[in-house]
C-alpha positions in Angstrom: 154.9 -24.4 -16.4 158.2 -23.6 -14.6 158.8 -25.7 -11.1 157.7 -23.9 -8.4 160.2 -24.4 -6.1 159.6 -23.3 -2.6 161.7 -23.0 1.1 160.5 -26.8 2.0 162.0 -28.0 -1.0 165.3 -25.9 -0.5 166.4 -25.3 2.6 164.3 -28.4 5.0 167.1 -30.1 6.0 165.4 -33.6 5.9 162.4 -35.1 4.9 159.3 -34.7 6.6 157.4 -37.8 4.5 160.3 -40.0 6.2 158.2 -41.8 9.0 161.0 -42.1 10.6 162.0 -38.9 11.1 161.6 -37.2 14.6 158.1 -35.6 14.8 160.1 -32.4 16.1 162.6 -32.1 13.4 161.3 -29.7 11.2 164.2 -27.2 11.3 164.0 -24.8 8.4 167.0 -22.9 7.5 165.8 -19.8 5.3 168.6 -19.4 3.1 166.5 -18.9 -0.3 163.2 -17.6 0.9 163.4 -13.7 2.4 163.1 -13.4 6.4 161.0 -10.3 7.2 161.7 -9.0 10.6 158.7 -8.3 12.7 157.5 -5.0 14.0 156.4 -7.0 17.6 154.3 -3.2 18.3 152.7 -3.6 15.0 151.7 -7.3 15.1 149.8 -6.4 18.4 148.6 -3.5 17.2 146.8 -6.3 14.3 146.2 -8.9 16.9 148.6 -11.2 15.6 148.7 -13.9 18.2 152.6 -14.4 17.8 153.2 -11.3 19.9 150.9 -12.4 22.5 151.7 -14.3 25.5 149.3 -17.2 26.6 146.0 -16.3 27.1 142.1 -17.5 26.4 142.9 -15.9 22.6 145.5 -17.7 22.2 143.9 -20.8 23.1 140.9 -20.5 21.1 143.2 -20.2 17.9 145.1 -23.4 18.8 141.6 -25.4 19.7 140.4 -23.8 15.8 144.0 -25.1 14.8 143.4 -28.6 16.5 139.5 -29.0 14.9 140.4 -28.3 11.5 143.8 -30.3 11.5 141.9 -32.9 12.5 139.1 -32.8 10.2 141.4 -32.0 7.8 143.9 -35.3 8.2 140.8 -37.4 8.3 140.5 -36.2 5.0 143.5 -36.4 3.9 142.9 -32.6 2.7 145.6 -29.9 2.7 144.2 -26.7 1.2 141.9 -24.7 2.9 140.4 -20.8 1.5 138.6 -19.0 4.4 136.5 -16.5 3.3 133.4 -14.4 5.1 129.7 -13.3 4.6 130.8 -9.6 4.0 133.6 -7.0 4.7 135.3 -6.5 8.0 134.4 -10.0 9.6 138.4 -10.9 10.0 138.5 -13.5 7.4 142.1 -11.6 7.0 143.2 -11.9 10.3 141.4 -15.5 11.1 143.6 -16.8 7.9 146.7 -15.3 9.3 146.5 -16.7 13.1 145.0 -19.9 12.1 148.6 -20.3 9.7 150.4 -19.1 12.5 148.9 -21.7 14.7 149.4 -24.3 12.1 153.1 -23.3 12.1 153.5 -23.5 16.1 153.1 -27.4 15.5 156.7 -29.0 15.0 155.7 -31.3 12.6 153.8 -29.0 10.2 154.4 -26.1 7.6 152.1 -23.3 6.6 151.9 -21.5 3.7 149.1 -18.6 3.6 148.6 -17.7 0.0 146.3 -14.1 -0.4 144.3 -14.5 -3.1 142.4 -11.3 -1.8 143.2 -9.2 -5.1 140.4 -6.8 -4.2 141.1 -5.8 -0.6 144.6 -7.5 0.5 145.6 -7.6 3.9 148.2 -10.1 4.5 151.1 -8.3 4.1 149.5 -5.4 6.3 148.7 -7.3 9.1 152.3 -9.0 9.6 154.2 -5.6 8.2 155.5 -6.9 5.0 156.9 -4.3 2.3 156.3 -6.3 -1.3 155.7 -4.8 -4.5 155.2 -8.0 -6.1 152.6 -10.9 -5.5 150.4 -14.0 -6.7 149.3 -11.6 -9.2 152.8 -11.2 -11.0 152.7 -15.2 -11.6 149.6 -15.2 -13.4 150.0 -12.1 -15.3 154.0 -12.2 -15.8 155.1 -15.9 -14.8 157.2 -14.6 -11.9 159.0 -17.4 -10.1 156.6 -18.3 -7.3 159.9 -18.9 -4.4 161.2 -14.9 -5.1 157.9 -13.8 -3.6 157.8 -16.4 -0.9 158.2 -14.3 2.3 159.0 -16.0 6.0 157.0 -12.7 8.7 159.7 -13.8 11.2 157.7 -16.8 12.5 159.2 -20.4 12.3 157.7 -22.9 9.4 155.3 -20.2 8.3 155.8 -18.8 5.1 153.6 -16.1 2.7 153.0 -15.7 -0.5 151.4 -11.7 -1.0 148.7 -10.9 -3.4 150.5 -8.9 -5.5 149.2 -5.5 -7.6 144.7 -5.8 -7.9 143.8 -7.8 -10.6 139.8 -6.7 -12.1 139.8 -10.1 -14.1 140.5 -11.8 -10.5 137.3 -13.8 -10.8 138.9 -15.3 -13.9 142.4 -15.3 -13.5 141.5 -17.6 -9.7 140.2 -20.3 -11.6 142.6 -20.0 -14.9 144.4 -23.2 -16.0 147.7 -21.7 -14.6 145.8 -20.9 -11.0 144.5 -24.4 -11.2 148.0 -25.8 -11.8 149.9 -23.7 -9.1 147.4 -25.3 -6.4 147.7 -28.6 -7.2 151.5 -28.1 -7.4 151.7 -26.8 -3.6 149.6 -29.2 -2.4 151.6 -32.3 -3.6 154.9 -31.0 -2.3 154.7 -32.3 1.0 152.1 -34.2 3.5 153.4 -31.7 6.6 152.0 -28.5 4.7 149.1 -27.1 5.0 148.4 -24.2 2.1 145.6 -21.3 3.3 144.3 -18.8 0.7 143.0 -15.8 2.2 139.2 -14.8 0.1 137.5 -11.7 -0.9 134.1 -12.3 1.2 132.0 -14.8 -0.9 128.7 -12.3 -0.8 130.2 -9.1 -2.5 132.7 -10.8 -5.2 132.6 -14.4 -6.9 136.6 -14.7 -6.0 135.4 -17.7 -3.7 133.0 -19.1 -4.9 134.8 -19.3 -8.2 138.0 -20.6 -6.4 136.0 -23.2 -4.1 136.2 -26.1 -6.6 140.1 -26.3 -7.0 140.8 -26.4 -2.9 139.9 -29.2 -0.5 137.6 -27.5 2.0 136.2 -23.8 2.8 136.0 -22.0 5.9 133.3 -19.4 5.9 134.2 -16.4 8.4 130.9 -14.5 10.3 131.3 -11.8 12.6 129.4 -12.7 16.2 126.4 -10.4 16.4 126.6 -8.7 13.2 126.1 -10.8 10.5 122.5 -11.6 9.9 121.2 -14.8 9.2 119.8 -14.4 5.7 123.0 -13.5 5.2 124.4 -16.5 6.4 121.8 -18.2 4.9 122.8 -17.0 1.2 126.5 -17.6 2.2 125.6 -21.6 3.0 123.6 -22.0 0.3 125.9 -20.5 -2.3 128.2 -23.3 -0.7 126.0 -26.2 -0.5 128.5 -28.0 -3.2 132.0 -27.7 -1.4 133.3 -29.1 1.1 133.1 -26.6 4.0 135.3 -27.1 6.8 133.3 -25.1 9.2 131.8 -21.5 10.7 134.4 -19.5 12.6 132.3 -17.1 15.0 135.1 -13.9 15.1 135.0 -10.9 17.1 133.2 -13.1 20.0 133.1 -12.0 23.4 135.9 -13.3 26.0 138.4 -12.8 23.8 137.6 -15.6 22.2 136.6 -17.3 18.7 134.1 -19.8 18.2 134.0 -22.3 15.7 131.0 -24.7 14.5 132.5 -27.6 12.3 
């Protein structure tokens, strides 16, 4: 397998591992990886929290950020997929403001991976214009760091889905899938890697893909989903590790989260 070279190993101007590095030093020059500029109108529009000012939203993302970073470091774990009980929870949009509050940490990296190849959103939500993805490295061995995009937030990086794969069930837990994971994770301790699920109830994406990340996130949508739905969703992940239940489109504003 070619080495998959991304903007952490390029263009960070010193080494976050060093532990005597300053905490706030993680300065990322994008010279290789392609800087999208933002549509601020549009990332409202999609509720992306960088285009908000402070609020109780806001918040609740960085307190989701702080409980799973925490969990997560106990673990020593550093790959998360989030996925849902069904369609139109926010699994999508959860993924992308949980990276982006990742990324608001000085001392960390994000890269949010969507592995969505029946409904992706990812590039959508943040405004991207891509024609090639995740997909094109499993299909075509495209070089993972040309389709490495930086949405115009600082030590936050994407990598697209790419064109729909119908073998995605397959190709998410292939030999080269399997490899590519294990690759991002061991780059470096400050990055965290998120990979944005179909919902684990209509597709076996998920479940398929749970075994090769450290921990789940499973995704319900306050007062809709029901609870033998959540019922079938916990049991179907009774053998991972799952980081927690994110309770989206709460009232207040505001995001709950039971881990």
């Amino acid at each position: 397998m070619n080495s998959i070279q991304t903007f952490a190993e390029k263009d960070q101007l010193s080494n976050p591992d060093d532990p005597s590095m300053n905490r706030n030093a993680l300065n990322i020059a994008y010279s290789q990886t392609r800087v999208h500029n933002p549509n601020e109108t549009l990332l409202k529009e999609n509720r992306i929290i960088s285009a908000f000012p402070h609020g109780k939203w806001l918040e609740s993302y960085r307190m989701l950020r702080t409980r799973c970073l925490q969990s997560m470091d106990a673990m020593e774990w550093k790959t998360l997929a989030i996925t849902s009980t069904s369609g139109n929870s926010g699994n999508s949009l959860t993924a992308a403001n949980l990276a982006i509050s990742i990324a608001m940490e000085l001392d960390r990296t994000a890269l949010l991976v969507d592995a969505n190849f029946q409904n992706p959103r990812i590039d959508s939500l943040f405004g991207i214009q891509t024609k090639t993805g995740l997909s094109d490295y499993l299909l075509h061995d495209t070089e993972i760091n040309t389709m490495l995009i930086n949405p115009g937030i600082e030590r936050l990086v994407v990598l697209p889905a790419g064109k729909p794969l119908f073998n995605s069930t397959e190709m998410l837990h292939s030999p080269k899938m399997v490899r590519l994971v294990k690759e991002l994770r061991s780059r470096y301790t400050s990055r965290i890697i998120i990979f944005d699920m179909p919902p684990i109830l209509s597709h076996d994406d998920a479940l398929g893909f749970s075994p090769y990340v450290d921990c789940v996130m499973l995704v319900i949508e306050d007062g809709r989903t029901k609870t033998d739905e959540l019922k079938h969703a916990a049991k179907l992940l009774k053998d991972t590790n799952l980081l927690g239940t994110v309770f989206n489109k709460a009232t207040d504003n505001k995001i709950g989260f039971n881990g």
